[in-house]
C-alpha positions as CSV (number, residue, x, y, z in Angstrom):
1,X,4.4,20.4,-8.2
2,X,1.2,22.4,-7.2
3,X,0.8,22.9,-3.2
4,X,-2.1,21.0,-3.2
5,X,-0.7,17.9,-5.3
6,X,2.5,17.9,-2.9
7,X,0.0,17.5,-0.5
8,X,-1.3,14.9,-1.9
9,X,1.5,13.4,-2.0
10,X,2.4,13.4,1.6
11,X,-0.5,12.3,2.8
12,X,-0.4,9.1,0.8
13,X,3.2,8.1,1.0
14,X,3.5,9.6,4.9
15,X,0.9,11.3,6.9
16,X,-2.3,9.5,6.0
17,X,-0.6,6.2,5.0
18,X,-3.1,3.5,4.3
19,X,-1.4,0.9,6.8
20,X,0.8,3.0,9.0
21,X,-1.8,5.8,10.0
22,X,-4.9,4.7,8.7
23,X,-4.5,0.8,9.9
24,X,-6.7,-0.2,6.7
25,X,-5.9,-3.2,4.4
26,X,-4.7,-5.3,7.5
27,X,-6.1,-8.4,5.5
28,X,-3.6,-8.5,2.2
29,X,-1.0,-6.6,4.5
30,X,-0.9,-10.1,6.9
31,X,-1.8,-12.3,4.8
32,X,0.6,-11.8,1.8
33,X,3.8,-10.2,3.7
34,X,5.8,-13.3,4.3
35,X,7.9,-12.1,1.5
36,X,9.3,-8.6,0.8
37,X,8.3,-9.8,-3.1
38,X,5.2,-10.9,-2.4
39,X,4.4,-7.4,-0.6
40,X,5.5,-5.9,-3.4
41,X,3.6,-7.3,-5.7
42,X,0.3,-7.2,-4.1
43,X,1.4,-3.1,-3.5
44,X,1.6,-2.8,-7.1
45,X,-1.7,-4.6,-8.0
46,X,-3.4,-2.4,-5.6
47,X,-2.0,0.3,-6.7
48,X,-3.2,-0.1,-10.0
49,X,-6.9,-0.8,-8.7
50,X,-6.7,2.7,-6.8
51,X,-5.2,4.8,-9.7
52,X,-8.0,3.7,-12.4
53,X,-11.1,3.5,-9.6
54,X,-10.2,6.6,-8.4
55,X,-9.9,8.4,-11.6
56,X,-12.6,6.5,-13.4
57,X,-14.8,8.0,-10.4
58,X,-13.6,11.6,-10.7
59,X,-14.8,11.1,-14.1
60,X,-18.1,10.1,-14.0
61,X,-19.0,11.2,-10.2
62,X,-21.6,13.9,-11.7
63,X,-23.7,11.2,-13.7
64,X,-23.7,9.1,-10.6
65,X,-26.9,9.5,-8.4
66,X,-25.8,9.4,-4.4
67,X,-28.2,7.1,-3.8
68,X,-26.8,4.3,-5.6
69,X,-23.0,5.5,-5.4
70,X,-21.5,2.9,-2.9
71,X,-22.8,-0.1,-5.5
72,X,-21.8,1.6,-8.6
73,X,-18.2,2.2,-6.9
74,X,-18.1,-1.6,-5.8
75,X,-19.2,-2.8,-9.2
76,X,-16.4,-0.2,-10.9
77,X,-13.7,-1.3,-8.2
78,X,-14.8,-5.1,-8.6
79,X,-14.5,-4.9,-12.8
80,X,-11.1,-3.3,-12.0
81,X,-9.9,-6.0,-9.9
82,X,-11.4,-8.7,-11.8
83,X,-8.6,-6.9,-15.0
84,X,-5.9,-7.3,-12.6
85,X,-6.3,-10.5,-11.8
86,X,-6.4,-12.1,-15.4
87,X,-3.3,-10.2,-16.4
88,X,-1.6,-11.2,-13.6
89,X,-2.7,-14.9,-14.2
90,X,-1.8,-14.3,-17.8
91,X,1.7,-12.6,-17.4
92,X,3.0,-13.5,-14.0
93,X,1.4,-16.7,-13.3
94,X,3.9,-18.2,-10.6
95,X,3.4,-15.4,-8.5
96,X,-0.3,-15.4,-9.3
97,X,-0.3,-19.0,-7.5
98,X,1.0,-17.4,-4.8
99,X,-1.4,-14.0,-4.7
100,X,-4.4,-14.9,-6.2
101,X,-6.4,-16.2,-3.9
102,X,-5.7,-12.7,-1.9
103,X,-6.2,-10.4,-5.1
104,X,-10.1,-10.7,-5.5
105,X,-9.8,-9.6,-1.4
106,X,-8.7,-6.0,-3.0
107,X,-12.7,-5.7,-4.0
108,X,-13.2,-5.8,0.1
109,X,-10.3,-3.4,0.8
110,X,-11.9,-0.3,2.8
111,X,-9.0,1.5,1.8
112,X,-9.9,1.4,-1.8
113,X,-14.0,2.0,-1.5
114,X,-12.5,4.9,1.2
115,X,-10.7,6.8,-1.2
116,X,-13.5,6.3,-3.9
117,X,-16.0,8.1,-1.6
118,X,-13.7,10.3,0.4
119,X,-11.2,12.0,-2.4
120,X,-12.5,10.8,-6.2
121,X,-16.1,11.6,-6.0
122,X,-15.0,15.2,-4.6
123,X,-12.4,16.3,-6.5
124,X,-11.4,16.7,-10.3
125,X,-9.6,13.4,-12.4
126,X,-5.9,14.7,-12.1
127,X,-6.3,15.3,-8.0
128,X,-8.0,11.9,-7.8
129,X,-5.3,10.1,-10.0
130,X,-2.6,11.5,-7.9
131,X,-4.5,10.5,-4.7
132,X,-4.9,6.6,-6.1
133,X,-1.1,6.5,-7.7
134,X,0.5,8.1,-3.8
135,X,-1.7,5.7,-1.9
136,X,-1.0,3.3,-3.7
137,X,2.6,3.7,-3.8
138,X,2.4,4.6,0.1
139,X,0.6,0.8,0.3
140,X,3.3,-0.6,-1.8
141,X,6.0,0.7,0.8
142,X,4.3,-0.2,4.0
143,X,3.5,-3.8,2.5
144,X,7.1,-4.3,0.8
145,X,8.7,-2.7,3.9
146,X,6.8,-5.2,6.4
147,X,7.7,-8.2,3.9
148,X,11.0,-7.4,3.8
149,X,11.6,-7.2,7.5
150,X,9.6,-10.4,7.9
151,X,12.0,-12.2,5.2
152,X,14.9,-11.3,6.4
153,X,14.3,-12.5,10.3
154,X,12.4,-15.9,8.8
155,X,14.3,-17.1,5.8
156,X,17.2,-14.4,5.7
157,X,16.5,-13.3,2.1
158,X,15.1,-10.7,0.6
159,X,13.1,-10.2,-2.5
160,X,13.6,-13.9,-2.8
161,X,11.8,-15.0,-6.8
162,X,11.8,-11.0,-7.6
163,X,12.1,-12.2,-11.3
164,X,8.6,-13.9,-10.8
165,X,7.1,-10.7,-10.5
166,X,9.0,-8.5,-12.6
167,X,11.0,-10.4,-14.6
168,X,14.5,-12.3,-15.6
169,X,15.9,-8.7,-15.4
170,X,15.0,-8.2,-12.1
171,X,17.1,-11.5,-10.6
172,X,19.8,-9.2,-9.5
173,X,17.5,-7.6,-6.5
174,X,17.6,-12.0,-5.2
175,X,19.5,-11.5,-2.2
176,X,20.8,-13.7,0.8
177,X,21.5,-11.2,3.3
178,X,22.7,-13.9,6.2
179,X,24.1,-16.8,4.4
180,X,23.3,-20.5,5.8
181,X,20.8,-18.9,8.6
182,X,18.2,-21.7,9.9
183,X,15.5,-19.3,9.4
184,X,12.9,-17.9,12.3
185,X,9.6,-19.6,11.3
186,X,7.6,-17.3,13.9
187,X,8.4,-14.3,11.4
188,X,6.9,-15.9,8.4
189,X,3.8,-17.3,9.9
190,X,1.0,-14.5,10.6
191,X,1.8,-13.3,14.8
192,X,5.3,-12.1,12.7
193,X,3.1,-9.9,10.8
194,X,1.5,-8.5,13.7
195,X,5.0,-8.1,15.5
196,X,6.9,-5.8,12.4
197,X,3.8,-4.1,12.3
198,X,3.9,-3.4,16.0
199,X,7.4,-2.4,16.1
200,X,6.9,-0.2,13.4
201,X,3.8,1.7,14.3
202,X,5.7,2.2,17.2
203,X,8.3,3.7,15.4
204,X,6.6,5.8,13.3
205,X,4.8,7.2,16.8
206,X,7.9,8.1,17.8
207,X,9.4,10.2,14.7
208,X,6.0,12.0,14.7
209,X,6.1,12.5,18.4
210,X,9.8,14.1,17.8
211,X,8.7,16.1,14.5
212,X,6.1,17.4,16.9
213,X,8.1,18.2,19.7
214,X,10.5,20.0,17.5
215,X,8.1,22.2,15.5
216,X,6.5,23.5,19.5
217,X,10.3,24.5,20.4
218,X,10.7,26.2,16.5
219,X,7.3,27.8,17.2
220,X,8.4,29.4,20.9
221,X,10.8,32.2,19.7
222,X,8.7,32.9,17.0
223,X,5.5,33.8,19.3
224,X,8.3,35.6,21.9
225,X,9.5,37.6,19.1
226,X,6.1,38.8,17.4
């Protein structure tokens, strides 16, 4: 993997994480995260939205005047969507009755018009595919991560109907981590949301503030020995 892709790479799963260090998407990313499965699966439809838009952009981005770029995006991004949500109505209908009134809301996602104008329309279709596919992904995590947390503390499962979404095969990851627990209701309504994604903003401040403050103590011999 190229420098450049690797970078790439980090920013979207790490250092320029849509939710974690960007705070985009905090509509879907509250409103769907009761479940680590329902996270998960709006991760993944997003996902796919950013991976096509993004390349589809790259790809045409010369033909597209700049004056009328931000409504041909919405239109491209909108078509896009409008795909994912059929097929998930067509092959994953129970957990469409649970998304999709949230996935048309991926047309109004800043994150996804912000990587459209930011990234696709400057750089070539392979760069912009692998900037859609790692933010995406990166969404998935932060999204499936927060859902997780929040199912655990509220209903004490996790990945609770996981076959819903990807299938009979898929069962096995339908766990009951604290067996007869009462359940937190506070987690699974929407202030839970806003508490896991407190806590962990907070954490990830302070694993940054610590890569930080050990790359400054790695960087004082070098400057005393040059």
């Amino acid at each position: 993997m190229s420098g450049n892709y690797a970078r790439i790479t980090r920013d979207g799963l790490w250092d320029n994480n849509i939710v974690f260090a960007q705070i985009l998407g905090m509509c879907p990313t509250m409103a769907v995260t009761s479940s680590a499965t329902n996270g998960l699966g709006m991760g993944l439809a997003t996902t796919a939205v950013l991976l096509a838009s993004n390349a589809i952009i790259s790809a045409v981005r010369d033909l597209i005047s700049p004056d009328v770029r931000i409504p041909v995006y919405i239109v491209l991004i909108a078509t896009l969507v409008t795909l994912v949500d059929v097929s998930l109505n067509a092959w994953a209908h129970d957990l469409y009755k649970v998304l999709g009134l949230y996935i048309a809301l991926i047309v109004a996602n800043c994150a996804v018009l912000g990587r459209a104008e930011a990234f696709a329309a400057k750089y070539g279709v392979g760069e912009a595919a692998m900037d859609g596919l790692m933010m995406g992904l990166g969404f998935t995590f932060a999204l499936t991560t927060i859902g997780g947390i929040r199912e655990v503390l509220g209903a004490g499962t996790l990945f609770a109907n996981a076959h819903l979404l990807l299938g009979p095969a898929f069962a096995f990851l339908e766990t009951t981590v604290i067996p007869d627990y009462k359940g937190y209701l506070l987690m699974i309504l929407p202030p839970g949301g806003f508490m896991v994604l407190g806590f962990l903003l907070a954490g990830r401040r302070v694993i940054e503030s610590r890569r930080a403050a050990r790359a400054a103590t790695a960087a004082v011999p070098e400057a005393a020995a040059s």
